[in-house]
C-alpha positions as a Markdown table, in Angstrom:
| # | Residue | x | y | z |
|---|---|---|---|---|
| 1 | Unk | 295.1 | -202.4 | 1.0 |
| 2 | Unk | 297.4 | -200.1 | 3.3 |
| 3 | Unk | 299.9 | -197.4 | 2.4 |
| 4 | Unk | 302.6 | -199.7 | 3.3 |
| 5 | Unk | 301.2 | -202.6 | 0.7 |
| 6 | Unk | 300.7 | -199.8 | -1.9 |
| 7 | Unk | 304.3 | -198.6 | -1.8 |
| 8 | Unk | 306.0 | -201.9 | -1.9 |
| 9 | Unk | 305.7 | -203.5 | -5.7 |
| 10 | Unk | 306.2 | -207.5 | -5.6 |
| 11 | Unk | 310.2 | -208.3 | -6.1 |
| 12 | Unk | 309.2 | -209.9 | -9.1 |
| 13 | Unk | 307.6 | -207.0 | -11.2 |
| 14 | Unk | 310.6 | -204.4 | -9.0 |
| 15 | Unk | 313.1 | -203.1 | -11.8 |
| 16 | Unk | 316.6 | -204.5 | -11.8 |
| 17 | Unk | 319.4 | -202.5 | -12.6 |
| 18 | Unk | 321.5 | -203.7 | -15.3 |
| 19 | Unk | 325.0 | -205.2 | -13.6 |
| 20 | Unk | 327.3 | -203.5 | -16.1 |
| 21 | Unk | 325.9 | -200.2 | -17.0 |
| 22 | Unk | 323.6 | -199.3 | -13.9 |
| 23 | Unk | 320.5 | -198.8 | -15.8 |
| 24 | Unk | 316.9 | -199.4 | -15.3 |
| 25 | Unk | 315.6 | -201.9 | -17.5 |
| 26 | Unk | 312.3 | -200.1 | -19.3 |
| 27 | Unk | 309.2 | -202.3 | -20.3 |
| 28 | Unk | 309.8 | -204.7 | -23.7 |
| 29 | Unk | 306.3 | -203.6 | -25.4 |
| 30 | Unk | 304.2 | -200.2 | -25.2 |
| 31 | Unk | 301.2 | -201.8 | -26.4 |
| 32 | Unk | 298.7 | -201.2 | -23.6 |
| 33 | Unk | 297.9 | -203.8 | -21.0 |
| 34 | Unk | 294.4 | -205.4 | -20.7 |
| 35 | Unk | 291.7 | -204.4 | -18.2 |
| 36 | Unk | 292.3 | -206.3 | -14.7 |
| 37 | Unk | 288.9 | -207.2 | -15.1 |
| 38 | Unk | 289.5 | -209.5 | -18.3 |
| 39 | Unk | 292.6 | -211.4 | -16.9 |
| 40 | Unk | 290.2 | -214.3 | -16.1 |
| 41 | Unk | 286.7 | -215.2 | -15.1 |
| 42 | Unk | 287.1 | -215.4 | -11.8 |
| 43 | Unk | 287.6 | -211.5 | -11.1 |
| 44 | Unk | 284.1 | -210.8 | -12.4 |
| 45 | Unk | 281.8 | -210.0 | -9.8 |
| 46 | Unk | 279.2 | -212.2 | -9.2 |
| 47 | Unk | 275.3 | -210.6 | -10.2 |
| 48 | Unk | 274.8 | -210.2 | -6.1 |
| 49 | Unk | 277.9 | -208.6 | -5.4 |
| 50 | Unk | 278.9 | -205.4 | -5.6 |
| 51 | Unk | 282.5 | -203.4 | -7.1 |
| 52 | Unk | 284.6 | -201.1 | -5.0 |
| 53 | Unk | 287.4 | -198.8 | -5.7 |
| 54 | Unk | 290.5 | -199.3 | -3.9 |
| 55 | Unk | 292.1 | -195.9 | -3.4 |
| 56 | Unk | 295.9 | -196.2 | -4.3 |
| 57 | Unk | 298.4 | -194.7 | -2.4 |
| 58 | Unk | 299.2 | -190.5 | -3.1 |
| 59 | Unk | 303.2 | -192.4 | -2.9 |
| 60 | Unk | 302.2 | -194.7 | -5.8 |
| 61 | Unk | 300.6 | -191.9 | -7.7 |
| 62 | Unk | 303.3 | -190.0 | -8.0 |
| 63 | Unk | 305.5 | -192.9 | -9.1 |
| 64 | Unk | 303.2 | -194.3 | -11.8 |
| 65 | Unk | 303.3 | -190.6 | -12.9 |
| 66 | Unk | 307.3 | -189.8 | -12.6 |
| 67 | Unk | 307.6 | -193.5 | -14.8 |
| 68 | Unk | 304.8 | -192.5 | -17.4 |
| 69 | Unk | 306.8 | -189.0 | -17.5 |
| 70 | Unk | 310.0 | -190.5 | -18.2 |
| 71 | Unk | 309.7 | -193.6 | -20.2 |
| 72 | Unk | 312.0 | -194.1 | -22.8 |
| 73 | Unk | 309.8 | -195.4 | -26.6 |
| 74 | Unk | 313.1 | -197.5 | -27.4 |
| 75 | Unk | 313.1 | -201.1 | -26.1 |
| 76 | Unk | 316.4 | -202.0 | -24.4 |
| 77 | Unk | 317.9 | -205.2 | -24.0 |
| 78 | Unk | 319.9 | -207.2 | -21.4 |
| 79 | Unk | 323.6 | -208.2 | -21.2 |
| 80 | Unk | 323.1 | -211.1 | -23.6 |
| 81 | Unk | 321.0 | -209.0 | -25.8 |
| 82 | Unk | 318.0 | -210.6 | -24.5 |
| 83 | Unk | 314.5 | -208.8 | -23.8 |
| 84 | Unk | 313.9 | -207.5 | -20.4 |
| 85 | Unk | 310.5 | -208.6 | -19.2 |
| 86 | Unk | 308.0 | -205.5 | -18.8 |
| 87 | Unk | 307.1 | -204.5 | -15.8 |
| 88 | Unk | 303.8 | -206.3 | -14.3 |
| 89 | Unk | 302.2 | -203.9 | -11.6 |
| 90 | Unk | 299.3 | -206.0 | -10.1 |
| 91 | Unk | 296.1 | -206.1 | -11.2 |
| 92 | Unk | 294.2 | -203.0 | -11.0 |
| 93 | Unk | 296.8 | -201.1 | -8.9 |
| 94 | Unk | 298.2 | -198.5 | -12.7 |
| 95 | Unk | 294.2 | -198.4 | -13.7 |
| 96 | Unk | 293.4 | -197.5 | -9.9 |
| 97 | Unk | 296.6 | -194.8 | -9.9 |
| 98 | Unk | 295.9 | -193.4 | -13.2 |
| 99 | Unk | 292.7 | -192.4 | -11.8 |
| 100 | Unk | 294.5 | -190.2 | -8.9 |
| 101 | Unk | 297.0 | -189.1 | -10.3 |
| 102 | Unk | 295.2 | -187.6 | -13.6 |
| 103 | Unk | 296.9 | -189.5 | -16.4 |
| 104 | Unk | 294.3 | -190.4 | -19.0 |
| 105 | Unk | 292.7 | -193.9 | -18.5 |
| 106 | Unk | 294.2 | -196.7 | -21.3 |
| 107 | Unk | 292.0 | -196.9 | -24.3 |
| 108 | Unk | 290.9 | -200.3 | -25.5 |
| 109 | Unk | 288.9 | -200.2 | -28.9 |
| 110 | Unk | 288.3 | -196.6 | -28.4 |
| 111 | Unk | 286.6 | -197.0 | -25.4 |
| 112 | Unk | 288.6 | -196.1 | -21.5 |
| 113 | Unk | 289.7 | -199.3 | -19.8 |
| 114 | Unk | 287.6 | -199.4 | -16.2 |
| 115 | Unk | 289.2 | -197.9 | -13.2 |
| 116 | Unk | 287.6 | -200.0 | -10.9 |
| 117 | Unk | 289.6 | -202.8 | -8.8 |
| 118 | Unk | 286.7 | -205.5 | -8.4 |
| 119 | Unk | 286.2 | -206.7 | -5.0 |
| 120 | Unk | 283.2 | -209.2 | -3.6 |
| 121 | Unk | 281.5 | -208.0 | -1.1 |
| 122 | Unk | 277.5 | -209.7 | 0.0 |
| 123 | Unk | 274.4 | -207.6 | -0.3 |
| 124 | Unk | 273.1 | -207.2 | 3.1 |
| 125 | Unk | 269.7 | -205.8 | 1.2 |
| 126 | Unk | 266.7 | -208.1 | 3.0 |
| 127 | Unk | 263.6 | -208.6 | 0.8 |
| 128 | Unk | 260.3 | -207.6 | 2.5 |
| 129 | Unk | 257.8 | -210.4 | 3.7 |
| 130 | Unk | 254.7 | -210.3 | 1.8 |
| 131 | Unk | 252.1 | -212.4 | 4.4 |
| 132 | Unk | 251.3 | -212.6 | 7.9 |
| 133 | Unk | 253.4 | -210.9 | 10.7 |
| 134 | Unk | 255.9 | -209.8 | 9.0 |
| 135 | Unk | 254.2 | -208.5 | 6.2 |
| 136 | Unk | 252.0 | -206.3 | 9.1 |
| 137 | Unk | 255.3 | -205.2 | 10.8 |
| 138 | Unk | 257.0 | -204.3 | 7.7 |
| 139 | Unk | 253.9 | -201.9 | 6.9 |
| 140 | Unk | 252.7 | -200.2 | 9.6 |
| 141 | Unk | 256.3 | -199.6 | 11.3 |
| 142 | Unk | 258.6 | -199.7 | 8.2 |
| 143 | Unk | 260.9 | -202.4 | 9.6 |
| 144 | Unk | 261.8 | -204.9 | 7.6 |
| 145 | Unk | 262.5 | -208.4 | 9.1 |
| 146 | Unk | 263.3 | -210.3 | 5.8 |
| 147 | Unk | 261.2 | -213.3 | 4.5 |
| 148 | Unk | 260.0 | -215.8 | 6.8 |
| 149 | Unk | 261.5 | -219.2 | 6.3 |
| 150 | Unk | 258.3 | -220.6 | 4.4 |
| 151 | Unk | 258.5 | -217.5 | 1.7 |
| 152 | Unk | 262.4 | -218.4 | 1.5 |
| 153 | Unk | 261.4 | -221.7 | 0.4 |
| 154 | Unk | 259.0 | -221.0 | -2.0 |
| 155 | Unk | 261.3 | -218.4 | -3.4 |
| 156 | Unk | 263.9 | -221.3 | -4.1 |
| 157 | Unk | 261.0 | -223.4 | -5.4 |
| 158 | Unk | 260.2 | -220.4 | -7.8 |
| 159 | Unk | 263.7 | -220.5 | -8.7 |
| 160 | Unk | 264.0 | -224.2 | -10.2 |
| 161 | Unk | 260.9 | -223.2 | -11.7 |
| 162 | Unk | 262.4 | -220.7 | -14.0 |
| 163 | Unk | 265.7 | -223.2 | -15.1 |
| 164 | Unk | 266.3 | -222.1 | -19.0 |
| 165 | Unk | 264.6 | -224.7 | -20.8 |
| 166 | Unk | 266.6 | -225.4 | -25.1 |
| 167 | Unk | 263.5 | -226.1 | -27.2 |
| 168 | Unk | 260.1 | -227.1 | -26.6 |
| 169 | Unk | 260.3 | -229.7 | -23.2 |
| 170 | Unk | 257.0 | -232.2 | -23.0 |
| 171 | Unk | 255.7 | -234.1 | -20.1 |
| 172 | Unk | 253.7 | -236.3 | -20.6 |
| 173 | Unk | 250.6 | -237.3 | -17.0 |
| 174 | Unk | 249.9 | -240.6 | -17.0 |
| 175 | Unk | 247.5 | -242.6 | -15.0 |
| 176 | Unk | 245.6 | -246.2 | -15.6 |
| 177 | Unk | 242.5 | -245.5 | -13.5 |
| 178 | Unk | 240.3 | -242.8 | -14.7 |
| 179 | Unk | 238.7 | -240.3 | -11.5 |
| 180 | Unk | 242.3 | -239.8 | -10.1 |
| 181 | Unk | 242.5 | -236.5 | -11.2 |
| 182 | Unk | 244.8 | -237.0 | -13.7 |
| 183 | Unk | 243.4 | -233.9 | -15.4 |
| 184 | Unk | 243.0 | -231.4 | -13.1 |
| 185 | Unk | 246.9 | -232.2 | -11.9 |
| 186 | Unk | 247.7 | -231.4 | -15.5 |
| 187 | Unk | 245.9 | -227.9 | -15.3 |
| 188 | Unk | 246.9 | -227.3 | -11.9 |
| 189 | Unk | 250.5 | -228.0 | -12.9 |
| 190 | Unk | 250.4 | -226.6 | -16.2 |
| 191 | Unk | 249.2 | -223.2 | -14.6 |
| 192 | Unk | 251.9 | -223.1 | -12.0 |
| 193 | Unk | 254.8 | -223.3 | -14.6 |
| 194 | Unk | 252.8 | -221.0 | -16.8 |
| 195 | Unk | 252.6 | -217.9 | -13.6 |
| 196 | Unk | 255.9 | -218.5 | -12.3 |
| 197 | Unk | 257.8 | -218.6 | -16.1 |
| 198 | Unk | 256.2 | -216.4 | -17.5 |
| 199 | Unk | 256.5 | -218.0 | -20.7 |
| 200 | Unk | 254.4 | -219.9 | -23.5 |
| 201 | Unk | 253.2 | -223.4 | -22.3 |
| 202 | Unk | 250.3 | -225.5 | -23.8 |
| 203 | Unk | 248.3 | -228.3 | -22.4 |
| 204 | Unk | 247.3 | -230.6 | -25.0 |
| 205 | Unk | 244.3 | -233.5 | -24.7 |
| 206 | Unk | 246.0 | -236.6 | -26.2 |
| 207 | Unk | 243.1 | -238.8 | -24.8 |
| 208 | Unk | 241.7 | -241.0 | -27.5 |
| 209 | Unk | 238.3 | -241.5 | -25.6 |
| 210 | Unk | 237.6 | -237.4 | -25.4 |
| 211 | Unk | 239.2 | -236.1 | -22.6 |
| 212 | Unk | 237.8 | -233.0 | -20.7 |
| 213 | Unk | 240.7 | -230.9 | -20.7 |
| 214 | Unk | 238.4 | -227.8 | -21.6 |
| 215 | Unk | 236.7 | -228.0 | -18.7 |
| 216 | Unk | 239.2 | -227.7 | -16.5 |
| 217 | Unk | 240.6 | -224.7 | -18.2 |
| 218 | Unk | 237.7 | -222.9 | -19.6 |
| 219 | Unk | 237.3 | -222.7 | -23.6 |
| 220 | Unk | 237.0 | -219.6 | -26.0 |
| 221 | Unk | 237.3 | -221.6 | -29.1 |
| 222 | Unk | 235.2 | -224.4 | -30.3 |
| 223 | Unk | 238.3 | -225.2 | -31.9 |
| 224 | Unk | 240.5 | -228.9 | -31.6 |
| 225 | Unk | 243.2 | -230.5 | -32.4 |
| 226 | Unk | 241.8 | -231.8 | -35.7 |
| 227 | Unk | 241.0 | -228.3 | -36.7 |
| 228 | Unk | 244.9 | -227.3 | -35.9 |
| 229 | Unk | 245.6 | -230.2 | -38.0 |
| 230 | Unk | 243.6 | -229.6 | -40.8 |
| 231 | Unk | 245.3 | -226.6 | -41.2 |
| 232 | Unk | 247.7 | -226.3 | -43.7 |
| 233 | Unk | 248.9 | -222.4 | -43.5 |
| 234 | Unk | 249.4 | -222.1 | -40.2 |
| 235 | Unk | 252.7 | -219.9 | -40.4 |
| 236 | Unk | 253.4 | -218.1 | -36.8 |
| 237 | Unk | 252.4 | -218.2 | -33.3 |
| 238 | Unk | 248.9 | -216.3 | -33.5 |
| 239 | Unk | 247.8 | -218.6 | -36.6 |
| 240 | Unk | 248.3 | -221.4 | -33.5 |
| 241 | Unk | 246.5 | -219.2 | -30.6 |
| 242 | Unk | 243.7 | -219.2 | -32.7 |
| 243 | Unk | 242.7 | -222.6 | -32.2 |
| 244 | Unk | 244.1 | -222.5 | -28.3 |
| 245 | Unk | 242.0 | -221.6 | -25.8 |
| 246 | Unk | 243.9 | -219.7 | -22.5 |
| 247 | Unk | 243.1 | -219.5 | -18.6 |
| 248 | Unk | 243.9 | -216.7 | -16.1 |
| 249 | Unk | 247.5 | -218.0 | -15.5 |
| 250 | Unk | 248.1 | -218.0 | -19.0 |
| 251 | Unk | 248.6 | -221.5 | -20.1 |
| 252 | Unk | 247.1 | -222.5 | -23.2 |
| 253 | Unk | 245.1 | -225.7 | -23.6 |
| 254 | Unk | 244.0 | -227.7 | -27.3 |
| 255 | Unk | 241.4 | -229.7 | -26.8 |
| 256 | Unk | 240.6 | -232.9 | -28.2 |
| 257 | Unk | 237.0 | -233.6 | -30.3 |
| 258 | Unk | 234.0 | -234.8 | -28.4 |
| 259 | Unk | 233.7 | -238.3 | -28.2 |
| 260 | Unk | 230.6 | -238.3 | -29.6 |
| 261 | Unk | 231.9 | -236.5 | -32.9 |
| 262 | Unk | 234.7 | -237.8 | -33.7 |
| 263 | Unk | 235.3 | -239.3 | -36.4 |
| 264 | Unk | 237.8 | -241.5 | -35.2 |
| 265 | Unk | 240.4 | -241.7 | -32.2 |
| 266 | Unk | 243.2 | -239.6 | -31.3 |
| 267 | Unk | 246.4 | -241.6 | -32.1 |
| 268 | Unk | 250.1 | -241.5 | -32.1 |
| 269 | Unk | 250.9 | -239.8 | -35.8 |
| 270 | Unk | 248.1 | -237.2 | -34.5 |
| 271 | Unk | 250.0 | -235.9 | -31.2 |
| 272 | Unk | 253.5 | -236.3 | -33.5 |
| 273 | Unk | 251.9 | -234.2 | -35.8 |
| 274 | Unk | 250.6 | -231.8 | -33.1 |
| 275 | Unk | 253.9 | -231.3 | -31.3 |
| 276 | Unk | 255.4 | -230.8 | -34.5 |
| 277 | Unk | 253.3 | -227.9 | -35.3 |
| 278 | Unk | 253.4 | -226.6 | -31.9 |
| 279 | Unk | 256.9 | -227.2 | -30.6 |
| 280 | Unk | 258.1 | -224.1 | -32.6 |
| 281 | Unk | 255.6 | -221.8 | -30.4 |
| 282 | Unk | 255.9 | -222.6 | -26.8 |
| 283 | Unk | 258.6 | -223.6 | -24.5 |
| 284 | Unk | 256.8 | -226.3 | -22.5 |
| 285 | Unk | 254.2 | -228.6 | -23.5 |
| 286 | Unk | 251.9 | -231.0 | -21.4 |
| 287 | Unk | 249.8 | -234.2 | -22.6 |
| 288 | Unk | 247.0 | -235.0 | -20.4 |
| 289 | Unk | 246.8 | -239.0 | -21.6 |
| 290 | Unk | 244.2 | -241.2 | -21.4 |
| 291 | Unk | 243.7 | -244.2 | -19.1 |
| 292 | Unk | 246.4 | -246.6 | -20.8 |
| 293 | Unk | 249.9 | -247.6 | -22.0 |
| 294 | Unk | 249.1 | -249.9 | -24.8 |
| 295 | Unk | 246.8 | -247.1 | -26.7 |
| 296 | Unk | 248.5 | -245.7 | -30.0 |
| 297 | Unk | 247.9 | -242.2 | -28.4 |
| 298 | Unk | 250.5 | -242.9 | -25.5 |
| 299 | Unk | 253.0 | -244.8 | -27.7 |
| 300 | Unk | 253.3 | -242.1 | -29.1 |
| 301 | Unk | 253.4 | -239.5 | -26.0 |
| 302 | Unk | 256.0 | -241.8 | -24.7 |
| 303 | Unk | 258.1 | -241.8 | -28.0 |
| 304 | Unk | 258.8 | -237.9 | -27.5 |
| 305 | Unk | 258.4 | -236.7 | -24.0 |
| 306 | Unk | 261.0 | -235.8 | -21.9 |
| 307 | Unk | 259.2 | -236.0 | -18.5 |
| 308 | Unk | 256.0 | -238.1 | -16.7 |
| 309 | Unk | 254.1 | -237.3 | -14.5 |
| 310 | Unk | 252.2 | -240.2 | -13.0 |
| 311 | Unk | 249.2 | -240.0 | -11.2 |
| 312 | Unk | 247.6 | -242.5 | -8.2 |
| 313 | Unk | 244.9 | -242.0 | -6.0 |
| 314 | Unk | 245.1 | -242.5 | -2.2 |
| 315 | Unk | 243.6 | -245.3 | -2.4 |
| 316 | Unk | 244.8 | -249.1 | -3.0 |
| 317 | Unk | 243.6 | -249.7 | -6.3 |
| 318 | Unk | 245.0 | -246.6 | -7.6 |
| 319 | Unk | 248.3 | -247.2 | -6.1 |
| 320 | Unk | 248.2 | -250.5 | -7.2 |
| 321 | Unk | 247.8 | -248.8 | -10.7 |
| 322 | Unk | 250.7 | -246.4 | -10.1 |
| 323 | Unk | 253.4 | -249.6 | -9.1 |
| 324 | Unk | 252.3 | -251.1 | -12.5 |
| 325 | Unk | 252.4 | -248.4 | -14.2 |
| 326 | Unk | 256.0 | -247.9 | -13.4 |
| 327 | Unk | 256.5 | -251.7 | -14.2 |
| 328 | Unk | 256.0 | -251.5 | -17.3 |
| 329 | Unk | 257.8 | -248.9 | -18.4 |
| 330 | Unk | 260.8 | -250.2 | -16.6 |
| 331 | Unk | 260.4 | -253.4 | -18.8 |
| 332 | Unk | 259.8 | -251.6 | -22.1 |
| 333 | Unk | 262.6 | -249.9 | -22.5 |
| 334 | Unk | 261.6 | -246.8 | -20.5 |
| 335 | Unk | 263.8 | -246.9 | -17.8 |
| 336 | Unk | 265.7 | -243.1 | -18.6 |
| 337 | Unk | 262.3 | -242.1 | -18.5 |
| 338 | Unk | 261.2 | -243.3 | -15.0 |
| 339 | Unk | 264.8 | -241.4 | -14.2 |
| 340 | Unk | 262.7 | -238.2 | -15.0 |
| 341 | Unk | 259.5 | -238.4 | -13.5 |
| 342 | Unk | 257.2 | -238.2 | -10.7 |
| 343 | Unk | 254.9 | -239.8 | -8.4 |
| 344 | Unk | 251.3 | -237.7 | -7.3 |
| 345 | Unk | 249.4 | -239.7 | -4.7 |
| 346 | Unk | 246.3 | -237.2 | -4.8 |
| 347 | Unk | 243.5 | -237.3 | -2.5 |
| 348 | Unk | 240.2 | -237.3 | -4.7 |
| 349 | Unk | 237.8 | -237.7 | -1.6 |
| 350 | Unk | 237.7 | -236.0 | 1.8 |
| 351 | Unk | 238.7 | -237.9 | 4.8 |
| 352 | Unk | 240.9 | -241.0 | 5.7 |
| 353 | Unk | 241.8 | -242.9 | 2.9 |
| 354 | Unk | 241.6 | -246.8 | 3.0 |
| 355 | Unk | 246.1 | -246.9 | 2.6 |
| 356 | Unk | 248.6 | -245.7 | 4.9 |
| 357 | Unk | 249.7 | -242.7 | 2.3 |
| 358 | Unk | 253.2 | -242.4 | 3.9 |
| 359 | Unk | 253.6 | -246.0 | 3.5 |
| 360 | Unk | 252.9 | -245.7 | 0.3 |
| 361 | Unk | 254.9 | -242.7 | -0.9 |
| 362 | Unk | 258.4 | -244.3 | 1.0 |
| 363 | Unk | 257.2 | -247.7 | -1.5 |
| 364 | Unk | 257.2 | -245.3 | -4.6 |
| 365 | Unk | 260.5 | -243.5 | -3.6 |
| 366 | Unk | 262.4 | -246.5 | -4.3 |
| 367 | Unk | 261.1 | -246.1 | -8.0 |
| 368 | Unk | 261.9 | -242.5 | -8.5 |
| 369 | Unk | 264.6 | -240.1 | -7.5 |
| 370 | Unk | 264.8 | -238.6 | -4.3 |
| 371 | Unk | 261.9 | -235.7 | -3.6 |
| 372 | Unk | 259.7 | -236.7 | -6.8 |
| 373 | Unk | 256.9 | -238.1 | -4.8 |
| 374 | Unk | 253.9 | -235.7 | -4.2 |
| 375 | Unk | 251.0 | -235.9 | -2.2 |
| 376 | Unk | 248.4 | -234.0 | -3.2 |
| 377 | Unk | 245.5 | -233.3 | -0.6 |
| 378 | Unk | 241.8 | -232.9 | -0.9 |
| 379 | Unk | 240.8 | -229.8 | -2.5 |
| 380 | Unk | 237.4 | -228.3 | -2.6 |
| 381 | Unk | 238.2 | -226.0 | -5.2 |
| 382 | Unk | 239.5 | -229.2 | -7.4 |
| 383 | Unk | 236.5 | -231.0 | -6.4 |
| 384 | Unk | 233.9 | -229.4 | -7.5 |
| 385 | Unk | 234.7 | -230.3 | -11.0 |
| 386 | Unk | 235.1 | -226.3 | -12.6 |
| 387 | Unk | 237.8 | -224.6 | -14.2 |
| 388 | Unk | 240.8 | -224.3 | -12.2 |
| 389 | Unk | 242.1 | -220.9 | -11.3 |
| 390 | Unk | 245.6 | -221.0 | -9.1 |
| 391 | Unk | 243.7 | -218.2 | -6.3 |
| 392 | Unk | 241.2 | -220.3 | -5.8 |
| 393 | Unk | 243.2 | -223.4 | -4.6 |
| 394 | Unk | 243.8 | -224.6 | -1.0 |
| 395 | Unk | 247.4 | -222.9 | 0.0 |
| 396 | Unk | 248.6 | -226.2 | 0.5 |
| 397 | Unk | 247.4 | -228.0 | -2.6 |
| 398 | Unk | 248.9 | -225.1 | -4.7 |
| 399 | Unk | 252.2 | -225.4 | -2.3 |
| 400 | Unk | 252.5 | -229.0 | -3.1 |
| 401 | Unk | 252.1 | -228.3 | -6.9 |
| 402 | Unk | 254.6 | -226.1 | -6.7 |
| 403 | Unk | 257.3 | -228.3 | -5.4 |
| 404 | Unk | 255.7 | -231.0 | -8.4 |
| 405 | Unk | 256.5 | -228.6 | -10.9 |
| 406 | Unk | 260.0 | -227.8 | -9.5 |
| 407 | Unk | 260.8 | -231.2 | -9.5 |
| 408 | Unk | 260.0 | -231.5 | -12.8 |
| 409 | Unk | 262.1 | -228.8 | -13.7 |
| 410 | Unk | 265.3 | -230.0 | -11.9 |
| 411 | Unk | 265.3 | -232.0 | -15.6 |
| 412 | Unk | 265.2 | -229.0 | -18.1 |
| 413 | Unk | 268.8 | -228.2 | -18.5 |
| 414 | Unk | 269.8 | -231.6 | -17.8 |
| 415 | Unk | 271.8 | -233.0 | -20.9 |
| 416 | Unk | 270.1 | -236.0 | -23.2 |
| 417 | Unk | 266.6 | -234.9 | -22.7 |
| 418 | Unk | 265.0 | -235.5 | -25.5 |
């Protein structure tokens, strides 16, 4: 703002002499005028901007200063008798004047209004690369050339990740064919959310047949579900840790009883039961399901999630299983649902697979919405059949898982989940 602008008030805040007597019309109220920077939302600097102030005019000052020195307490009145309107300088320009011209700053609850006009302005601060040129550049000669377009992505990706989530969320991995990997993309993606939030998530084994969850994630309990359910004082989060085992990412995982020992299957009142013990605790919660829709167990996954994940192999007969999978719950009522989930086509061999995977993924796009179909490739790490630790996965694999797990959380402030 120029001299010039500072000197010249608008015509409609300018006092107007009175036509009969000739004098100056003084302001209808003393109380004090509110901060410019409460007037509405839209003044309030954004997080990644920064506040400036305007310096005001030395004319202006000593106006402001000459009015403060001779206002009158006594509220005059117009021709008619009616109020005068008080005078309106804009926004920020008495705060920014008081400052200069060293009249004490309007109190407001006891505490000094700001003094600061708020303009936008962009940070021009680049974040340092982390890996490969850049990173080298940045270190040995101290100049910074900003992320490289592949760290920019996964930075956006991380982002989405961290969407607030209202309650406990639960997505449910599904898959009809058993040796697709539908476990180890339950770790893998449970491990992801857990090292980007930061927050409490738990993997829970609703398969009836004795899934192998705790292999995947390592185990320091001999604990299980039936032992969490047998318990009857469990009170606060560390009375539930006890029976959770947790990796190097953080994410917890319950396991289910060994097959051999149970003494009966895992079924739907067990995993309502479960999340209603558990839902209080952590803000995310997976179910690694067994192979089937029509089991008790996954009724009752299905009956409470909020998210699927569904898992096919790159392979015919496991993408055959995938399009009936999504059938199904298309014709039972599940079609909100199939709105919020995803597609994995993971490659569980090495080499060519017998199906043209692209093919494929443009078939299940139609199903799902746009950018929830995930191809997974063939991982040594995830191959081997051990517990899964994030640094030890392919950087692709654990890209891809990534963008599975954004995906999925594009959902978590979306309004009607369950």
């Amino acid at each position: 703002m120029s001299a010039g602008d500072d000197d010249r008030m608008p015509s409609a805040n300018r006092p107007r002499p009175d036509r009969d007597n000739g004098v100056t019309a003084e302001p209808t109220s003393t109380e004090p005028r509110r901060d410019a920077s409460t007037h509405s939302s839209a003044s309030v600097p954004k997080p990644t901007e920064v506040t400036v102030q305007i310096p005001a005019s030395k004319a202006v000052a000593r106006r402001v200063q000459d009015e403060a020195q001779n206002t009158s307490p006594t509220t005059p009145t117009g021709r008619h008798g009616e109020q005068r309107p008080p005078l309106s300088p804009p926004n920020g320009l008495v705060e920014a004047v008081r400052g200069q011209a060293g009249l004490p700053a309007p109190q407001f609850g006891g505490q000094p209004a700001t003094a600061l006009f708020p303009v936008s302005a962009r940070t021009a601060v680049k974040i340092p690369s982390q890996r490969g040129w850049r990173a080298l550049i940045h270190k040995v000669a101290g100049i910074n050339v900003g992320l490289s377009p592949d760290e920019a992505n996964e930075m956006e990706l991380h982002n989405r990740i961290r969407r607030n989530v209202r309650g406990a969320y639960q997505i449910g991995v599904f898959g009809l064919k058993g040796g697709i990997g539908k476990t180890a993309v339950t770790v893998a993606l449970g491990s992801v959310l857990s090292d980007v939030r930061g927050d409490r998530i738990l993997a829970v084994d609703a398969d009836p047949d004795g899934g192998n969850l705790a292999d995947r994630t390592g185990r320091q309990s001999a604990a299980t579900i039936a032992d969490l359910l047998a318990d009857t004082s469990l009170a606060r989060y560390n009375d539930i840790r006890a029976y959770t085992s947790m990796n190097r990412a953080n994410l917890e995982a319950l396991p289910s009883e060994e097959y051999s020992g149970a003494a009966r299957a895992f079924n739907d009142e067990d995993w309502k039961s479960t999340v209603g013990i558990v839902s209080r605790y952590y803000n995310l919660v997976l179910a690694d399901c067994g192979a089937g829709l029509f089991q008790p167990a996954a009724r009752g996954v299905l009956s409470t999630v909020s998210g699927l994940v569904i898992v096919a192999s790159a392979a015919i007969d496991g993408a055959r299983q995938a399009a009936v999978t999504m059938d199904w719950l298309r014709q039972n009522g599940y079609q909100d649902l199939l709105g919020r989930s995803c597609v994995v086509i993971n490659h569980v061999v090495p080499g060519a697979p017998n199906v043209d995977v692209d093919d494929l993924a443009r078939q299940f796009e139609r199903h799902v919405p746009t950018g929830r179909v995930v191809v997974l490739p063939w991982d040594k790490h995830v191959a081997a059949g051990v517990e899964i630790e994030l640094n030890l996965l392919s950087r692709q694999f654990r890209r891809r898982v990534t963008e599975l797990a954004a995906a999925l959380s594009d959902d978590f402030d979306r309004p009607g989940h369950r």
